[in-house]
SERO-4910 file (N, C-alpha, C, O; in steps of 0.05 Angstrom, whole numbers):
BEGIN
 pado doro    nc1    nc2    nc3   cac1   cac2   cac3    cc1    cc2    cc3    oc1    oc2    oc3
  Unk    A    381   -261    -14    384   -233     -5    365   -228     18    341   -234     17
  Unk    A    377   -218     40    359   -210     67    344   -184     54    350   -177     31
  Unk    A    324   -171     68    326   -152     70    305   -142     94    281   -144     97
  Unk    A    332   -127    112    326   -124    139    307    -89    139    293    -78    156
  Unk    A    316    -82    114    304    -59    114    307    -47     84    328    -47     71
  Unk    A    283    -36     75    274    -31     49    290      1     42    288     21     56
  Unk    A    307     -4     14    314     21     16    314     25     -9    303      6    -21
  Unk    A    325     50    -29    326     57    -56    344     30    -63    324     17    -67
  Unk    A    363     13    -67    371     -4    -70    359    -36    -73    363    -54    -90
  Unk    A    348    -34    -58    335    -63    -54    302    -61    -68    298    -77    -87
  Unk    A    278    -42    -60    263    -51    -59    251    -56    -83    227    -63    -81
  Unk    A    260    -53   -107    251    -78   -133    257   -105   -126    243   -124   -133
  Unk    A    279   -106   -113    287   -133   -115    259   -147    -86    243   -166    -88
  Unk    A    262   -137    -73    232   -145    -53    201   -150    -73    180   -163    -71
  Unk    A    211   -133    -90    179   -133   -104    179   -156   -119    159   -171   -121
  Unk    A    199   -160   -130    204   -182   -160    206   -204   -147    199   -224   -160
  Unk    A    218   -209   -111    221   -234    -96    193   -243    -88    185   -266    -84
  Unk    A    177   -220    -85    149   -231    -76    117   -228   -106     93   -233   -104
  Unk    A    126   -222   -121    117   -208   -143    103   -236   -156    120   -250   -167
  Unk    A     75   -247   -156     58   -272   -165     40   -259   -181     23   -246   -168
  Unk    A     40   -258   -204     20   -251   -222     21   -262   -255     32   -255   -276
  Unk    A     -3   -291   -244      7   -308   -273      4   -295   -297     16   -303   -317
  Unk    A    -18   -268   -296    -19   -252   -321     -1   -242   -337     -2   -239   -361
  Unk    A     20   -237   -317     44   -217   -326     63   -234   -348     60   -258   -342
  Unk    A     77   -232   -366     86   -242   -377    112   -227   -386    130   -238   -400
  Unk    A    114   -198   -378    138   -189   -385    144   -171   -364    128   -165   -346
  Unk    A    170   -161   -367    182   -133   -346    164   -121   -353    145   -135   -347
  Unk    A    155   -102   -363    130    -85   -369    115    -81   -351    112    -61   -338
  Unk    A     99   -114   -348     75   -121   -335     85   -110   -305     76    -90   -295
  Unk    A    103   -124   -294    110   -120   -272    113    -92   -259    104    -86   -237
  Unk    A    130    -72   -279    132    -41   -273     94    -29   -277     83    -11   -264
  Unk    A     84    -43   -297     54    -31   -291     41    -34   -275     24    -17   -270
  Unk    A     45    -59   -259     30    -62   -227     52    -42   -210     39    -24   -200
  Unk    A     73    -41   -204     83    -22   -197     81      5   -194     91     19   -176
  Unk    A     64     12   -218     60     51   -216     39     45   -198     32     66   -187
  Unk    A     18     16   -185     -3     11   -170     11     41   -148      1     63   -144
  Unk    A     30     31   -141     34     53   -118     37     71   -116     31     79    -94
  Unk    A     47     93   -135     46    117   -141     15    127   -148      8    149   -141
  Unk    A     -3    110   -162    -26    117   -160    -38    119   -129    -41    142   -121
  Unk    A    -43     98   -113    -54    112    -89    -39    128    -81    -52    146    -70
  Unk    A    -11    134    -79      0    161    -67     -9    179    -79     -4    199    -66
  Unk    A    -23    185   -100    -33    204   -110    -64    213   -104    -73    236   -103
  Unk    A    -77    192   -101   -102    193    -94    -99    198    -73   -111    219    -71
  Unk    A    -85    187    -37    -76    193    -18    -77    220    -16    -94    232     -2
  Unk    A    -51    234    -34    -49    264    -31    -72    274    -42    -81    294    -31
  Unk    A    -82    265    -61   -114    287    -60   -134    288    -44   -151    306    -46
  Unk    A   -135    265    -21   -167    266    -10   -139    286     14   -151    303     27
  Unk    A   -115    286     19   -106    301     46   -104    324     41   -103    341     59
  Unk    A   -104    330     12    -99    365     -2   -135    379     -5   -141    402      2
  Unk    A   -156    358    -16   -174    369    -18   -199    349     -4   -221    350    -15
  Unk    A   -196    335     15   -217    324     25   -236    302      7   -254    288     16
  Unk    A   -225    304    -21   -241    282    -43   -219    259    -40   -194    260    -41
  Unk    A   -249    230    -35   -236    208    -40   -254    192    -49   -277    188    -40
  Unk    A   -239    178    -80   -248    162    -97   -236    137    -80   -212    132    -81
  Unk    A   -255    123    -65   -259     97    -43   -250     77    -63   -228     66    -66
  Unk    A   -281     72    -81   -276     52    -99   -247     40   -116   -238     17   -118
  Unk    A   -239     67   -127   -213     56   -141   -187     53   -118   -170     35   -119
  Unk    A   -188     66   -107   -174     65    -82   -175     34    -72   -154     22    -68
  Unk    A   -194     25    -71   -198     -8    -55   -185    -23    -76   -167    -38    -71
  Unk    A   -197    -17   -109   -184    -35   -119   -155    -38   -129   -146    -59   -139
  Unk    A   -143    -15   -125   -106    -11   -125    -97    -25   -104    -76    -38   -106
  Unk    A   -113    -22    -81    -98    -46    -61   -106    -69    -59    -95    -83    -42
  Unk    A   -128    -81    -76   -132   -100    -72   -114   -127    -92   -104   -149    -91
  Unk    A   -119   -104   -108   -101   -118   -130    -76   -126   -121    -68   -149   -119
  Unk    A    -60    -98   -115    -33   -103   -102    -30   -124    -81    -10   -138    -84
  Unk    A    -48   -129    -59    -47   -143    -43    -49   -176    -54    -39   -194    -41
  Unk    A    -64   -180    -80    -67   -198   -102    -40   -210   -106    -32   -233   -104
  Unk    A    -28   -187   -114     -4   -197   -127     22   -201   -116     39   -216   -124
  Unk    A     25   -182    -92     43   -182    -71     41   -191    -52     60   -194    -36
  Unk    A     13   -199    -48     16   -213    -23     14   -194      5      2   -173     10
  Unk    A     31   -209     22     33   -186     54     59   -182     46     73   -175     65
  Unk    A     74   -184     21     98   -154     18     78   -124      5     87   -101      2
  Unk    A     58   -132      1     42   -101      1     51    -86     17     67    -68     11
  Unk    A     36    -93     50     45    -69     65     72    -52     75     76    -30     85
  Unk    A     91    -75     67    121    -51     70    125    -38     51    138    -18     50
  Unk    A    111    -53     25    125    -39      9    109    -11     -6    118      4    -23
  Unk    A     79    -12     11     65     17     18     81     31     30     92     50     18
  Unk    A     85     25     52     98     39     77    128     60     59    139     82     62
  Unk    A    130     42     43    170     50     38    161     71     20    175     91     17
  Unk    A    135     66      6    133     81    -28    122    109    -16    126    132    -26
  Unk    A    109    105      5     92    130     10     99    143     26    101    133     49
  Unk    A    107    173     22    101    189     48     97    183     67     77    169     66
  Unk    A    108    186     97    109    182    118     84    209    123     72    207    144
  Unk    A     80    222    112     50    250    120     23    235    116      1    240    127
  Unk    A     29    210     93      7    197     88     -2    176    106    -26    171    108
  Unk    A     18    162    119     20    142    133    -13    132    153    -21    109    155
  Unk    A    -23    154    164    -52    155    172    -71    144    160    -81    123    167
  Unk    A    -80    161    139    -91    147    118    -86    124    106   -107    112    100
  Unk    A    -62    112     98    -53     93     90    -56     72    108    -56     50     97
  Unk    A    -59     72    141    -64     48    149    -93     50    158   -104     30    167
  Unk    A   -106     70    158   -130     64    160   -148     43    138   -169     31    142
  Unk    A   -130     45    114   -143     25     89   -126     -1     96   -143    -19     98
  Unk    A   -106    -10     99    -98    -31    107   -112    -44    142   -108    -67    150
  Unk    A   -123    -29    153   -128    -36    180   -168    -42    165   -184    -50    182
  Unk    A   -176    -38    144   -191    -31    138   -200    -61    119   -221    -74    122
  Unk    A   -177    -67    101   -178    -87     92   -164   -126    107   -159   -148     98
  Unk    A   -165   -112    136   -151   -131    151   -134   -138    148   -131   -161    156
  Unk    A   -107   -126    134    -83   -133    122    -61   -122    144    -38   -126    136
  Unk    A    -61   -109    172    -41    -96    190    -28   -132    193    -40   -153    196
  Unk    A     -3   -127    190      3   -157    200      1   -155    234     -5   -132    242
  Unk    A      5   -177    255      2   -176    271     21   -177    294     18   -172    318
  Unk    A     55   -191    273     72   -193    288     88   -193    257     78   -204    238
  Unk    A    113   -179    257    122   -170    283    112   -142    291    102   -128    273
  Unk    A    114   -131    317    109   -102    321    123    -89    312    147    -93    313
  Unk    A    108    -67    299    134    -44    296    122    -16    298    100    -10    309
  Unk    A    141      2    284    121     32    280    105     34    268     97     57    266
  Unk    A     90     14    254     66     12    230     45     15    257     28     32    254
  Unk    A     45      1    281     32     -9    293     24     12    315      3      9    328
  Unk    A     44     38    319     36     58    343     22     80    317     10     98    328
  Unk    A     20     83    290     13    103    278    -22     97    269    -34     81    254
  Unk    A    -31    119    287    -63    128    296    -79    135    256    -70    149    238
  Unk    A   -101    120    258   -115    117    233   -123    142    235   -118    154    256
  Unk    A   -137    154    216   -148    173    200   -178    174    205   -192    163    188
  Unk    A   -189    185    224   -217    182    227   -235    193    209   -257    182    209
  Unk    A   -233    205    200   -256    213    174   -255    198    165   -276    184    166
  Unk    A   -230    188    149   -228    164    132   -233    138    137   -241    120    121
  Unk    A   -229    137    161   -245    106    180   -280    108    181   -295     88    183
  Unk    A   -290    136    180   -320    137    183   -329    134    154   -352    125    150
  Unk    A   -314    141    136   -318    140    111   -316    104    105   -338     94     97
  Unk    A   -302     92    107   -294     66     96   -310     52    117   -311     27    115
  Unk    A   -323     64    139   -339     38    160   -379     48    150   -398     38    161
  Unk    A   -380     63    133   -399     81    117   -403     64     88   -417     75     70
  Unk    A   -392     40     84   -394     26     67   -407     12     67   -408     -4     48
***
């Protein structure tokens, strides 16, 4: 299966094609690293709704994910989250050195989040 572009259709099957986690042992496991992304979209929307950001757990939802997915992390941030969040969201990927570098795309013209860059270079 290609997939030239991530959509309601495909992107389990992207996750489960790139999905390495010898822990996991059942569907379960897999949908529980999964809500990984709905959690930072949530944390995301709180530090953009009220300026609080829990860093720490934040690093480790992507780190993990990045653990387990690999560099299908970042599309498959990109696809789960809000395009409002998108700022924020690559300021932590540009943060954890994870921007891939080729190919170019629109990940690549969208401007980081400077609070959040002074905050995470404040570490």
């Amino acid at each position: 299966m290609r997939f030239d572009e991530l959509n309601e259709s495909n992107y389990i099957m992207f996750a489960m094609k790139h999905y390495e986690n010898p822990q996991a042992v059942t569907q379960e496991d897999f949908y529980d690293d999964m809500k990984r992304f709905k959690w930072i979209k949530r944390l995301l929307n709180k530090y953009k709704n009220t300026g609080e950001m829990n860093v720490p757990l934040l690093l480790n939802h992507f780190i993990i994910l990045y653990n387990i997915f690999g560099d299908a992390t970042t599309p498959l941030l990109f696809y789960r989250i809000d395009s409002e969040l998108w700022s924020i969201l690559k300021t932590f990927i540009v943060y954890l050195d994870r921007l891939p570098l080729y190919p170019i795309s629109h990940i690549h013209t969208i401007e980081v989040d400077s609070n959040c860059k002074d905050i995470l270079d404040n570490l």
